[in-house]
LOBASE-842626 format. One record per residue: residue number from 0; z, x, y of N, C-alpha, C in turn. Coordinates in nm, 3 decimals, always signed. Atoms other than C-alpha are relative to their C-alpha. Example, Ala and Ser with C-alpha at 12.3 -4.5 7.8 and 13.67 -1.06 7.14 Angstrom:
BEGIN
+-----+---------+---------+---------+---------+---------+----------+---------+---------+---------+
:   n :    n_up :  n_east : n_north :   ca_up : ca_east : ca_north :    c_up :  c_east : c_north :
+-----+---------+---------+---------+---------+---------+----------+---------+---------+---------+
:   0 :  +0.000 :  +0.089 :  -0.119 :  +0.780 :  +1.230 :   -0.450 :  +0.000 :  +0.090 :  +0.120 :
:   1 :  -0.006 :  -0.082 :  -0.119 :  +0.714 :  +1.367 :   -0.106 :  +0.073 :  -0.077 :  +0.109 :
+-----+---------+---------+---------+---------+---------+----------+---------+---------+---------+
This chain:
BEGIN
+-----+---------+---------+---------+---------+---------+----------+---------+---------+---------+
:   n :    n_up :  n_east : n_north :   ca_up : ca_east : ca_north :    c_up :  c_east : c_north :
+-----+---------+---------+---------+---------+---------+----------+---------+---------+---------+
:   0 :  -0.135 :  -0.017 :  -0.048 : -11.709 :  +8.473 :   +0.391 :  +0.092 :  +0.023 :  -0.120 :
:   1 :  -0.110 :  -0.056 :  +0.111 : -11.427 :  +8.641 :   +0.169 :  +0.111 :  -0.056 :  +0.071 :
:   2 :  -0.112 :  +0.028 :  +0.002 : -11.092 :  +8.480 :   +0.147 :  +0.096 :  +0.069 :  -0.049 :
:   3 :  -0.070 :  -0.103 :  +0.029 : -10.830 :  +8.720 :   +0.138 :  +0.167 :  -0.077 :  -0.042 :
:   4 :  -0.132 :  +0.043 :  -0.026 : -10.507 :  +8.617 :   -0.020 :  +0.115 :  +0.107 :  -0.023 :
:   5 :  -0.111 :  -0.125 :  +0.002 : -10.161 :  +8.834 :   +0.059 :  +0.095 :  -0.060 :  -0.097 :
:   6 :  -0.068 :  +0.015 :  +0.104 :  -9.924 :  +8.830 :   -0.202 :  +0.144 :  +0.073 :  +0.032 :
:   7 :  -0.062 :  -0.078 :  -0.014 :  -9.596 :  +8.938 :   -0.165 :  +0.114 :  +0.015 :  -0.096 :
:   8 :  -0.109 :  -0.083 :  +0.087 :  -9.325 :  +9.127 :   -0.354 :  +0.160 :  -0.058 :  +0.058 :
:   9 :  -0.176 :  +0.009 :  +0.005 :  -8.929 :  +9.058 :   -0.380 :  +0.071 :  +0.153 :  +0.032 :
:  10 :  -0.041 :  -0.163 :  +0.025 :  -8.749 :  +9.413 :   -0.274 :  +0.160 :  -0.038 :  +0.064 :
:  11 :  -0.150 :  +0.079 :  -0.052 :  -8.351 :  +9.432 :   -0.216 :  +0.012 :  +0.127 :  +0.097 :
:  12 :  -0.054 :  -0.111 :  -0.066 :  -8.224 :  +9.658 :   +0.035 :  +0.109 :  +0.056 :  -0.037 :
:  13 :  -0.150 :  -0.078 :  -0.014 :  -7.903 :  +9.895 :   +0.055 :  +0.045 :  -0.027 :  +0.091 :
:  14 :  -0.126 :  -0.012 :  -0.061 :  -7.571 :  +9.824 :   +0.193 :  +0.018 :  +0.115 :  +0.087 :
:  15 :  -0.042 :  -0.089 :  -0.080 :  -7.514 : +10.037 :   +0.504 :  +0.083 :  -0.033 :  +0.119 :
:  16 :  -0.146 :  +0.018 :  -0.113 :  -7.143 : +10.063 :   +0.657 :  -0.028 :  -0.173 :  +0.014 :
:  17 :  -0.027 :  +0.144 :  +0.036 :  -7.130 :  +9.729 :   +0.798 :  -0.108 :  -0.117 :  -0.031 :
:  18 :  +0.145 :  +0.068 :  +0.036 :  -7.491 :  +9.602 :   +0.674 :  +0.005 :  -0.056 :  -0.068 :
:  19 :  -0.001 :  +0.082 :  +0.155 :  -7.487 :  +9.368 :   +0.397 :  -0.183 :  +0.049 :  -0.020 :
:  20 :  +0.101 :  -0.050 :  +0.099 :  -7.781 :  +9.430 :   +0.148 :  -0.076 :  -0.109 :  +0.019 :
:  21 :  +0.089 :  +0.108 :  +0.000 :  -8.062 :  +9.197 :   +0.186 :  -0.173 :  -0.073 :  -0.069 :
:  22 :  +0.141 :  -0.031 :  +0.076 :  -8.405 :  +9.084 :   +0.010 :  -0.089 :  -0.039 :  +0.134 :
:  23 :  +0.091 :  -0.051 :  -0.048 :  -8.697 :  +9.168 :   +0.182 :  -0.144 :  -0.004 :  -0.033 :
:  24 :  +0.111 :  -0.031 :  +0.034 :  -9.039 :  +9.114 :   +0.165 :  -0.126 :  +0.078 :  -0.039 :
:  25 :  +0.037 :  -0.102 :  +0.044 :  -9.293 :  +9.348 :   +0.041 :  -0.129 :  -0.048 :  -0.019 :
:  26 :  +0.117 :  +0.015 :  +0.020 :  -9.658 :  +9.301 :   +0.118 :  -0.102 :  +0.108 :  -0.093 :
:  27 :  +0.047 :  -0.069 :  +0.083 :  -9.862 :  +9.438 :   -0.204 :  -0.155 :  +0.008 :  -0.024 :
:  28 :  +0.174 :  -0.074 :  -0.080 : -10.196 :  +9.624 :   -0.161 :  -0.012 :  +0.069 :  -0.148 :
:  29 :  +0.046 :  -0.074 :  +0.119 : -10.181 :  +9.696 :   -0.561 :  +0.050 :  -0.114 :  -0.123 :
:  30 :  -0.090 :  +0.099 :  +0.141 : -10.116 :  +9.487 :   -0.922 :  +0.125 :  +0.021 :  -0.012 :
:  31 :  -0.144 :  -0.029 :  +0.083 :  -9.761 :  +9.371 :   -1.011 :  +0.037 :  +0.096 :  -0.102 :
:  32 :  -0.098 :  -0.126 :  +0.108 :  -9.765 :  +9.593 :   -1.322 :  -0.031 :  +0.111 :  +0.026 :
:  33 :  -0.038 :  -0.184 :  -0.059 :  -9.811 :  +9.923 :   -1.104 :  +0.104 :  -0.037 :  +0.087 :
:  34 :  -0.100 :  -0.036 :  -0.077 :  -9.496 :  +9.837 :   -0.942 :  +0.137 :  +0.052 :  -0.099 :
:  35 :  -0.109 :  -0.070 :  +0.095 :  -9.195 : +10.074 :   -1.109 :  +0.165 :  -0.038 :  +0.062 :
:  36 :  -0.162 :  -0.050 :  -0.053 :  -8.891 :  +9.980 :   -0.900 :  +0.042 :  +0.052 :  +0.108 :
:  37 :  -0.062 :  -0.119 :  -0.108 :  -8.944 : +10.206 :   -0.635 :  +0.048 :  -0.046 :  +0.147 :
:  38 :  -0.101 :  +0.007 :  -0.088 :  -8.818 : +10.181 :   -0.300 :  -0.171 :  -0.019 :  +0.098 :
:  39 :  +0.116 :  +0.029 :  -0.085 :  -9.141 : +10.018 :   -0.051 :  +0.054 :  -0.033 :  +0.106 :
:  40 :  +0.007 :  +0.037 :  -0.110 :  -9.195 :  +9.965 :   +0.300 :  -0.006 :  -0.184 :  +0.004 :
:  41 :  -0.006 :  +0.152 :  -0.025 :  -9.112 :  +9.605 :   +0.410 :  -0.101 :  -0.032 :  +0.093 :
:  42 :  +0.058 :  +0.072 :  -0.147 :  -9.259 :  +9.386 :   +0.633 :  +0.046 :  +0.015 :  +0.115 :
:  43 :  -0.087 :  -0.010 :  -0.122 :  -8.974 :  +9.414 :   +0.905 :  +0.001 :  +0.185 :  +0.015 :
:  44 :  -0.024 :  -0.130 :  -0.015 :  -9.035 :  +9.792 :   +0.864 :  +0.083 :  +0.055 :  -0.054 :
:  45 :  -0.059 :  -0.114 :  +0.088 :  -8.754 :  +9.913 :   +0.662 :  -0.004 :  -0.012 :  -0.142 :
:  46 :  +0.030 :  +0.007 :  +0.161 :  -8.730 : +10.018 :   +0.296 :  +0.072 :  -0.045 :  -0.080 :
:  47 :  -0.100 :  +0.018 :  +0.086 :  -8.595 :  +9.864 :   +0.034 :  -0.059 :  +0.005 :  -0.139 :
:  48 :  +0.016 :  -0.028 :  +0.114 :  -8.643 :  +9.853 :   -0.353 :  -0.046 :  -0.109 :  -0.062 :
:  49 :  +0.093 :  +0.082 :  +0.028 :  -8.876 :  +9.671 :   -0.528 :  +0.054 :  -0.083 :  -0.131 :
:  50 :  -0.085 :  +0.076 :  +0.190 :  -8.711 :  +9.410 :   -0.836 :  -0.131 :  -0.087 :  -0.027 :
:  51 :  +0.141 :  +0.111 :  +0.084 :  -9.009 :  +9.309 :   -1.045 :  +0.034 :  -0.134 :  -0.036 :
:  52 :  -0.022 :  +0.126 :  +0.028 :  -8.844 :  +9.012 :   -1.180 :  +0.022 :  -0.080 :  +0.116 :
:  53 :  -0.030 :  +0.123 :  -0.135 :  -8.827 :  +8.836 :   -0.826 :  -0.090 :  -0.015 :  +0.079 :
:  54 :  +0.084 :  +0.014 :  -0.027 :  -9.039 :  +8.677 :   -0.671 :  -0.008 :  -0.040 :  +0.126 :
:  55 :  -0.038 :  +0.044 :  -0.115 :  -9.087 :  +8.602 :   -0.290 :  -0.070 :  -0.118 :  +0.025 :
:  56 :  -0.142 :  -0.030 :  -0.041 :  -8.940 :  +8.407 :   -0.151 :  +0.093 :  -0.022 :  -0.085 :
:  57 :  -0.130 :  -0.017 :  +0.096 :  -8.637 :  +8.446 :   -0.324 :  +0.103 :  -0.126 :  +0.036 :
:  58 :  -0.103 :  +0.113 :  -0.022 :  -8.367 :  +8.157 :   -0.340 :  +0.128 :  +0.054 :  +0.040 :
:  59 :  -0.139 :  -0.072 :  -0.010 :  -8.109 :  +8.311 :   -0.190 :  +0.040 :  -0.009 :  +0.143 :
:  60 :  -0.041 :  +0.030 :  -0.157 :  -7.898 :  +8.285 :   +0.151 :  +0.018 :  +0.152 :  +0.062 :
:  61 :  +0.038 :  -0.152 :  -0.075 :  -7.909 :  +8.683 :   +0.240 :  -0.162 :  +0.040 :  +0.018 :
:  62 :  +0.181 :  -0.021 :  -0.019 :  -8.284 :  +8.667 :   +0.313 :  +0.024 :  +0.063 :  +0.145 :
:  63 :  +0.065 :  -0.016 :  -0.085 :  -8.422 :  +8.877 :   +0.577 :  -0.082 :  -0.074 :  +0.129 :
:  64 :  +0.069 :  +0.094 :  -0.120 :  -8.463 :  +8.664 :   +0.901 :  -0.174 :  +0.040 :  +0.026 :
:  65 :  +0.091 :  -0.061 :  -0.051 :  -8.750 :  +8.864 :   +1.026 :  -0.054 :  +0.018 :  -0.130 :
:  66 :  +0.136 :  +0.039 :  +0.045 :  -8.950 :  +8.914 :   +0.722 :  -0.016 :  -0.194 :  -0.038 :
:  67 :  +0.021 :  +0.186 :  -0.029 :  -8.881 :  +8.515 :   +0.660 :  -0.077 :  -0.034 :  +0.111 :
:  68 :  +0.046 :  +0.056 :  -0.119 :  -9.024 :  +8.466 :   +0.992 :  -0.187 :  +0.088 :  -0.012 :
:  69 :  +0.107 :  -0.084 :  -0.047 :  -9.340 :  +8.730 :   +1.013 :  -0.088 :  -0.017 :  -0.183 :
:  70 :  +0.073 :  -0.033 :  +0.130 :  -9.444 :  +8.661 :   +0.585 :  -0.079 :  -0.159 :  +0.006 :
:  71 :  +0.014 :  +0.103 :  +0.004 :  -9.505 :  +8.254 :   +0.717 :  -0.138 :  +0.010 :  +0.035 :
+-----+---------+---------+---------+---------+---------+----------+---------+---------+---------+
């Protein structure tokens, strides 16, 4: 039996109209140092941008309900 462990990424989203910006989880299917920054698919389905220095979960009160809920 193989034990698979998921790992996940810190990513922030963009501000849209009346959206506040939010961090986002980011399930990673490759090593931390091939990540550049770029802009990945979340967990909740939309994209946001990947900040290497952060780590999930993030300490912060704009967290993503829904990936908070679906990364447990």
């Amino acid at each position: 039996m193989m034990l698979q462990t998921i790992v996940h990424a810190a990513a922030r989203s963009r501000a849209h109209g009346p959206t506040a910006a939010l961090w986002h989880a980011v399930e990673l299917h490759r090593p931390q140092a091939e990540l550049d920054g770029a802009c990945e698919l979340t967990v909740c389905g939309s994209l946001a941008r990947i900040v290497p220095d952060e780590q999930w979960p993030v300490a912060a009160t704009d967290v993503c309900a829904v990936c908070t809920t679906l990364v447990r």
